[in-house]
Every structure is written in C-alpha cells, then in structure tokens.
C-alpha distance (Angstrom), angle and dihedral (degrees) to the residues before:
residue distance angle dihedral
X1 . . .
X2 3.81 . .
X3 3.59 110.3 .
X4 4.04 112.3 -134.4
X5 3.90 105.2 -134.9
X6 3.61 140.0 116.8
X7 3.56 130.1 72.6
X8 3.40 106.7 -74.9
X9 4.38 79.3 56.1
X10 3.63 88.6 85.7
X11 3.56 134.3 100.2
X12 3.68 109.2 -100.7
X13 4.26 114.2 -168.8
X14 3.20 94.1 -140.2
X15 4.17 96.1 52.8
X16 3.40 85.7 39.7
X17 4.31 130.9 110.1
X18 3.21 126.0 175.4
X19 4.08 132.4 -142.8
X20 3.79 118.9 -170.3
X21 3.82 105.1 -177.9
X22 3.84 129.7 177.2
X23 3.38 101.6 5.6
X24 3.87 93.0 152.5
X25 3.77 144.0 140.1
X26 3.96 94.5 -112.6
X27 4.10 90.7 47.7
X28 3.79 88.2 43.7
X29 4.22 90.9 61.0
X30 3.87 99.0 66.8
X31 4.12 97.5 34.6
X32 3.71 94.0 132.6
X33 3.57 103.7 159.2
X34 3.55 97.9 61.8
X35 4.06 137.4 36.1
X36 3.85 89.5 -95.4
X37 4.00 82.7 -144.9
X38 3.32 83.4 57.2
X39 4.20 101.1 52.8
X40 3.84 76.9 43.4
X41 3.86 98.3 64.1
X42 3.83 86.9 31.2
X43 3.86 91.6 68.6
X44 3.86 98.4 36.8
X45 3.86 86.9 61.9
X46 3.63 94.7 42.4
X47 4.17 88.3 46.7
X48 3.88 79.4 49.9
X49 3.69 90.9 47.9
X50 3.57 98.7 57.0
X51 3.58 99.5 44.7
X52 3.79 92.1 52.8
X53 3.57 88.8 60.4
X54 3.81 98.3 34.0
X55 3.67 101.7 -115.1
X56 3.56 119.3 162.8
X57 3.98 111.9 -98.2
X58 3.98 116.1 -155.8
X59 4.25 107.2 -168.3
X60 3.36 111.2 -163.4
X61 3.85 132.7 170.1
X62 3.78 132.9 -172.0
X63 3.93 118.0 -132.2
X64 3.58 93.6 -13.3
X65 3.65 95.2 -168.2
X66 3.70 97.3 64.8
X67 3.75 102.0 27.8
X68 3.46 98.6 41.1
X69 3.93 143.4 -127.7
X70 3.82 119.0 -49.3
X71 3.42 116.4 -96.6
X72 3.64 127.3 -69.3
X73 3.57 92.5 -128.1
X74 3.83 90.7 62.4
X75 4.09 99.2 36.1
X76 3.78 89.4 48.3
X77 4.19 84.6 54.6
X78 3.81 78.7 55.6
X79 3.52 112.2 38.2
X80 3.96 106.4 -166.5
X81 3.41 104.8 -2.8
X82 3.61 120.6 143.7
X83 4.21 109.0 -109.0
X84 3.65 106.9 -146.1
X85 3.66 109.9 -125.5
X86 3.67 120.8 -153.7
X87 3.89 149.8 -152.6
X88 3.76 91.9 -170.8
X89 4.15 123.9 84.7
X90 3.47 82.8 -156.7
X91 3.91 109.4 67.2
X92 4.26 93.4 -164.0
X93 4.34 84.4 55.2
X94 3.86 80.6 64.9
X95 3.70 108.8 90.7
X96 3.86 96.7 -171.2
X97 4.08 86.5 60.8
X98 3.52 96.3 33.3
X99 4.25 87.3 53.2
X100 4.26 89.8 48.8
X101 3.62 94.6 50.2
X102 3.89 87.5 49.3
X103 3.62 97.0 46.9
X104 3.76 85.0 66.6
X105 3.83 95.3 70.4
X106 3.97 98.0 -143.6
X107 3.67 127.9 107.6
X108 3.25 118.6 -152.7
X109 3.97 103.8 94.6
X110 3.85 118.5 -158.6
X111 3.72 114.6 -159.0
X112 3.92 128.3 -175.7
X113 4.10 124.3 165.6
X114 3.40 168.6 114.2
X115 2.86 122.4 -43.0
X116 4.36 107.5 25.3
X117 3.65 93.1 -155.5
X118 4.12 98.3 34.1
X119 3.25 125.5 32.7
X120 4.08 96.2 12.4
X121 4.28 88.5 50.3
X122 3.86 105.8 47.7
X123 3.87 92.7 45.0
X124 3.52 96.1 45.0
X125 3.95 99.0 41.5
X126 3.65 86.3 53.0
X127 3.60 102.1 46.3
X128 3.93 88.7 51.5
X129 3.40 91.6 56.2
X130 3.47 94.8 50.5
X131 3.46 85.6 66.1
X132 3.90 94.8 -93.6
X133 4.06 121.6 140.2
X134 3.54 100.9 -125.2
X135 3.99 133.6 -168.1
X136 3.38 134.1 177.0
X137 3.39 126.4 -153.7
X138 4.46 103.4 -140.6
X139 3.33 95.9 -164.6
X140 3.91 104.1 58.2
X141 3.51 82.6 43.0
X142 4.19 120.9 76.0
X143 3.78 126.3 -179.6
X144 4.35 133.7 -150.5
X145 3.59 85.1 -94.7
X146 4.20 142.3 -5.6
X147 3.67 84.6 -98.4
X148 3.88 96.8 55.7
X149 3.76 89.0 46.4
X150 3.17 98.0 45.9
X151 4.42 97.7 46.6
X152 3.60 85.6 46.7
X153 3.64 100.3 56.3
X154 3.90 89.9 46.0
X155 3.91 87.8 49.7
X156 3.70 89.1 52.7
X157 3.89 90.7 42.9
X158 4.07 87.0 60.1
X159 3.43 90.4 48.6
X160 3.81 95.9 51.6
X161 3.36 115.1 -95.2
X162 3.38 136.1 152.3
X163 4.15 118.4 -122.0
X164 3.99 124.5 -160.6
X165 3.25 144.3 134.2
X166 4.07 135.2 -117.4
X167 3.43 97.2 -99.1
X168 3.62 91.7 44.2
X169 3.53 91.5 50.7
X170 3.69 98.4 49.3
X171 4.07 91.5 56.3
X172 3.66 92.2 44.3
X173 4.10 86.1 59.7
X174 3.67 91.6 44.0
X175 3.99 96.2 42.6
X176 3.97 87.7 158.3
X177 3.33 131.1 52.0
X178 3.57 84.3 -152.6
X179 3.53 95.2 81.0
X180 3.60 97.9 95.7
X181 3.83 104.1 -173.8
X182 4.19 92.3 64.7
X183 3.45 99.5 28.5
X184 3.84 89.7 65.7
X185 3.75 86.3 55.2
X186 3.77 106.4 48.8
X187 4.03 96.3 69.9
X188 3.89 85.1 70.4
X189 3.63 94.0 51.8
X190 3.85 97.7 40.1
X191 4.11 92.2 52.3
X192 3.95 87.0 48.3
X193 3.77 98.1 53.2
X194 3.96 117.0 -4.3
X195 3.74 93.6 92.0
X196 3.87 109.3 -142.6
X197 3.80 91.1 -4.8
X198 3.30 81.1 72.1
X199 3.43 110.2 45.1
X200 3.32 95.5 45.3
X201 3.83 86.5 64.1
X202 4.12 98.6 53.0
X203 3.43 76.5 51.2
X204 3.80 102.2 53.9
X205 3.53 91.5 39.0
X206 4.34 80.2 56.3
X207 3.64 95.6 53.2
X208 4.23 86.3 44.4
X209 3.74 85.2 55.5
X210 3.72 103.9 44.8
X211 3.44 112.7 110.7
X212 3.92 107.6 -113.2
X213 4.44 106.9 -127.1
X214 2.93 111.0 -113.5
X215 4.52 118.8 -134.2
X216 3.76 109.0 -114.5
C-alpha cells in the first residue's frame, strides 16, 4: 500500500474537483447509517465549501425520473447548472462525467454520495486506480445500514483512498487564515451547519461587538 502523507497529501483548492453523486430523494429513504438530516446539512456545507473557494462542482444524478432531483440545498448552491443524469451505477463508467471532471486539469478528485457502499465505492476505487488521488468526504455520504458504510469505507481505505469529513475538508482548503478572500466567507457557512462550532462563533463575534460600559 502507498501511504498518503506528506505535504503535498493535502487537499489543495485549487487541485481540487468535486463530484456530488446521488444525492436524491429515493437514495435519501433507506440512509440508515446516518441522521439523513444530518448527510443533508453535511453536503449543503460542503456545496458551500467548494464554491467559496471556487472548486469545480460536477452534479450528477442517476435515473432522475424515478429517484428524483438533487436536493435543493445543493441545486440552489448551483443555480442553473446542468445536473448530469446517468444510466450508469457507477458514475466513473459515465464518459460524459468522467470527460467534465477531466477538462478541469486538476487531480485531486473529491467524491461524496449516495449510496457509501454503491455508487460512492465503484467510482472511487476505480478512479484511484487510475492513478487519481481520491477522498471521500463520510459524512455527506450515508449507506443502507452502519455496516455497509462502514465495509465500504474500509474497502476504499485498502484501495487508497483518502477519508475526511466536511469540516475537515473545508480547513484543509483554507490552511491559513491568512487567506483573506475565503476566510471572510467561512463564518457564514460554519453558523449554518457546524453545529456548536458555529454557534459559538455568532456568539464570539456578539461578545466582540458588545459595547464595553463605560464607569461614570
């Protein structure tokens, strides 16, 4: 196995593509190893994420007709762009998706789904062994059951892919608060979906904003 570390091992925005597959009503129903409200807000703030720091988003759907449209939370991220529909289970046997993500030119392929252990594993075992540095991002995932989940992401793991989560992946494109232009924009996203991380934030930025009395 080739061990993923180093430097150059970490996401980088602008190396970085992003594939959101699946994320449909009909998968949605039988998410069972996660809140499904929970893989909801998940993949709003990752959506969020990677238009903050302008990485390229690739929407795709599978029977669209029967499974129904992505979710609103993800579209509305996107407003007009064209959602991919596909025949394929297995989004990197879809040359139309497989061309857009390659038209890009960067390599380091982001991945998040429905289902963990269908259409999240085949496209990002293949990928990786196509020589592709893949992550997947677990949490805007969700699988039939914690058990299909969970062997999936270990199957993926021994295949050599990369596992994080949103939040993780958000700080890993920002690396330095330094970077002025998309550190002003994360506050928004953290107070919509990080939970307490979040609100503990509108409320620091409160107590930074409340007027300090002043002793007659």
């Amino acid at each position: 196995m080739t061990f993923r570390n180093g430097l150059n091992s970490l996401l980088r925005p602008e190396d970085s593509v992003l594939v959101l597959i699946d994320h449909q009503p009909f998968q949605l129903t039988n998410v069972n190893s996660h809140d499904p409200q929970a893989v909801v807000n998940a993949t709003a703030a990752l959506s969020k994420l990677a238009k903050a720091f302008k990485v390229p988003t690739i929407l795709t759907s599978v029977l669209v007709e029967r499974g129904g449209k992505l979710f609103p939370q993800i579209t509305d991220v996107f407003p007009g762009q064209e959602v991919i529909d596909r025949t394929w289970i297995n989004t990197w046997e879809d040359s139309k998706v497989v061309d857009v993500v390659k038209a890009t030119g960067r390599k380091q392929l982001v991945i998040a789904g429905l289902w963990t252990e269908v259409c999240v594993a085949m496209p990002a075992i293949q990928a990786a062994g196509e020589g592709w540095d893949v992550t997947v991002v677990t949490d805007a995932c969700g699988g039939a059951s914690a058990e299909s989940h969970e062997v999936a992401i270990q199957r993926m793991i021994r295949a050599g892919v990369n596992m994080m989560t949103w939040l993780a992946v958000g700080s890993e494109w920002q690396r330095d608060w330094a970077r002025l232009d998309t550190a002003a924009l994360l506050p928004d996203i953290l107070m919509a979906h990080a939970g307490g991380s979040g609100i503990a934030y509108f409320w620091e930025q409160q107590l930074l904003n409340t007027p300090v009395p002043v002793a007659e």
